[in-house]
Every structure is written in C-alpha cells, then in structure tokens.
C-alpha positions as CSV (number, residue, x, y, z in Angstrom):
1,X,177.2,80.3,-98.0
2,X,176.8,77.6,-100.3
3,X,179.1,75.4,-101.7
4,X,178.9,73.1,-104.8
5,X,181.6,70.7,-106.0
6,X,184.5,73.4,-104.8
7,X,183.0,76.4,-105.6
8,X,181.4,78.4,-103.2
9,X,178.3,81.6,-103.6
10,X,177.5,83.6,-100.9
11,X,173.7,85.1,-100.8
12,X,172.1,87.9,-99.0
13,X,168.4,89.5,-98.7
14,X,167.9,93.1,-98.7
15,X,165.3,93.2,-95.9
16,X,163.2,96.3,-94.9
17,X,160.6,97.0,-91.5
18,X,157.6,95.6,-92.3
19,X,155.6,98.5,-90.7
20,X,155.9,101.2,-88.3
21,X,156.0,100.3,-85.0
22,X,156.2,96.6,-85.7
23,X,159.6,94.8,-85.2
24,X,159.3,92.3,-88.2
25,X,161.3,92.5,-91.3
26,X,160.3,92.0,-94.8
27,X,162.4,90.4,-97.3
28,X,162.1,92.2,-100.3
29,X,165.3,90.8,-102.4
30,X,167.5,88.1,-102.8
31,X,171.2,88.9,-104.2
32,X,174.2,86.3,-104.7
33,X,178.0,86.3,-105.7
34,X,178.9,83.8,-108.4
35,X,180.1,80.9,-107.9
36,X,183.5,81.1,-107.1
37,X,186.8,79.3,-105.7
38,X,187.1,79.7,-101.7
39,X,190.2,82.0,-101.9
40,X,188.4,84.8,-104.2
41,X,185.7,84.7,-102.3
42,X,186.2,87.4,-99.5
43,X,183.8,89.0,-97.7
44,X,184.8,91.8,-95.0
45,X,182.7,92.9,-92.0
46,X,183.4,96.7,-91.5
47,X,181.4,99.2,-90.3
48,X,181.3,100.8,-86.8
49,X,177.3,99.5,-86.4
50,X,175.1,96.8,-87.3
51,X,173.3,98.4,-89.7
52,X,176.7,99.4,-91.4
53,X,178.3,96.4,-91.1
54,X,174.8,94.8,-92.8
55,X,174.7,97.5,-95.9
56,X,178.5,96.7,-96.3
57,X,178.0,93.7,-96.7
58,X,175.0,93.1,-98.9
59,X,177.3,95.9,-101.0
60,X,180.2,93.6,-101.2
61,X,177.9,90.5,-102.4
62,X,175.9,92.2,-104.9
63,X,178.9,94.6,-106.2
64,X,178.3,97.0,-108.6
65,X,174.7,96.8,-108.9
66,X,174.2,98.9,-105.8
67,X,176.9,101.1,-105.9
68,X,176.8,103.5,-103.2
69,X,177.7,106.4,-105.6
70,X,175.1,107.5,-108.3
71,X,176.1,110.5,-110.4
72,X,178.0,111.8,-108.0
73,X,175.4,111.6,-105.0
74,X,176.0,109.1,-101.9
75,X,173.2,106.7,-102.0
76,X,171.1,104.5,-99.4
77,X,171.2,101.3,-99.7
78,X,167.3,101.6,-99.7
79,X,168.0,103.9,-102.9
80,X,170.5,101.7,-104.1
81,X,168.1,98.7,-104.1
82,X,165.0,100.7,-105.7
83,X,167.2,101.9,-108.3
84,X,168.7,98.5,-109.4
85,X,164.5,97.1,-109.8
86,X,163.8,100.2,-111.6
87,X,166.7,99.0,-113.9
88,X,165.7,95.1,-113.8
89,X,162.1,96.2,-114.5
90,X,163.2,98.1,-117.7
91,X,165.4,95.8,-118.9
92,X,162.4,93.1,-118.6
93,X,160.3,95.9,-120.9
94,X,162.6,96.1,-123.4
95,X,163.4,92.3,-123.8
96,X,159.2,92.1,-124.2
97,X,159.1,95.0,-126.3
98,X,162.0,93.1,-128.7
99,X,160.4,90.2,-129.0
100,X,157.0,91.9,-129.7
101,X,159.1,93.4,-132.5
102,X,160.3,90.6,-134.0
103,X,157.4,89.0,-134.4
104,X,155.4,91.8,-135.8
105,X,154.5,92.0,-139.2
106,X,153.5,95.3,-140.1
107,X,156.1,98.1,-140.6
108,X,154.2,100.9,-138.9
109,X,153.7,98.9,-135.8
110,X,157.4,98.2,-135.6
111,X,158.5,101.5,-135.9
112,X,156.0,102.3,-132.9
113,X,157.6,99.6,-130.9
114,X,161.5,100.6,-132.0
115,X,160.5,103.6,-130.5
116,X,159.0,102.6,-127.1
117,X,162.3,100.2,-126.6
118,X,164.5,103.9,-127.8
119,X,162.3,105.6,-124.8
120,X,163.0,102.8,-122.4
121,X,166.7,102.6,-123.6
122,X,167.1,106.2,-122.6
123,X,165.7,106.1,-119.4
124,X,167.9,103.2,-118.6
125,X,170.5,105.4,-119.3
126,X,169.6,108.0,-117.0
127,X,169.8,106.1,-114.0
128,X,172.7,104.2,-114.7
C-alpha cells in the first residue's frame, strides 16, 4: 500500500516458480489500483487456500484486466495474465504502426500499414 497526500494505491506482482523443482519465485508483473480515497479502497481476502486467497486478490487490484471469465470459459490466472500482455503487446504494435503511418509519405505504403493496424485491431478483438 502506498499512500500519497490522502490517497492511497495498492500494488501487487503476479509471480510464477522459477523452475521445476526449485522453490524461488519469479516476478513477472507488476499491477496497481489507482489512486484512490482510503474508504473506496477495499480489498477482501477470500478464498479457502493460499493460493486462492493470492489470485483473489491480485484479481481484485488489477480488476477487469484479468477477468476470470473469457468468452464464457473460467480462466487461470496464469491465462488471465498471458492474455492481458498479449493485449498490452498489440496495443503497443498498433500505437507503432500509427505513428509509422502518419509519418509516411507515400500512399501505397500507408495503405499497407492501415492494413497491418486493421489485422492487429482484429485480433485484439478476438481475445478481448
């Protein structure tokens, strides 16, 4: 928890073994509330094990980024997580791709780049 002139932000790392058979854990993500007022910032532990009550809660700080539901399926929160840099990764692609757009100058080479950002759009859209 961190709090700054009233407002508070809670963070959270989604951590994974770091091999098999080893005991260490490797952080792979960082994820964080916004900054909010103490009273709207409510965080519950439930779950009937540790690992539960640790997936809960990452769930509850990073909302609905890493719903548990996708298209109807349940889903890991190891799924969850892969699925929400798959959609941070294409995001990033087509920011690049926009730019690259704008400052081209030749027609033909914008069209080609209108419609890798349409290809990337669409697969966005699948797996949201």
């Amino acid at each position: 928890m961190l709090e700054y002139e009233g407002k508070y932000q809670a963070w959270t790392t989604y951590k994974e073994k770091a091999g098999s058979g080893n005991s260490a854990f490797k952080v792979d993500t960082y994820y964080h509330t916004e900054w909010l007022p103490e009273d709207e910032l409510i965080l519950k532990l439930d779950g009937l094990n540790m690992d539960a009550v640790y997936e809960n809660y990452v769930r509850q700080i990073v909302g609905d980024a890493l719903r548990a539901i996708s298209g109807g399926e349940l889903e890991s929160l190891k799924e969850s997580v892969e699925r929400d840099k798959k959609i941070q990764q294409l995001r990033k692609q087509i920011d690049a791709l926009q730019a690259k757009v704008r400052r081209e100058k030749q027609l033909n080479q914008q069209m080609e780049l209108n419609a890798a950002i349409k290809q990337l759009w669409k697969e966005l859209k699948d797996i949201t």
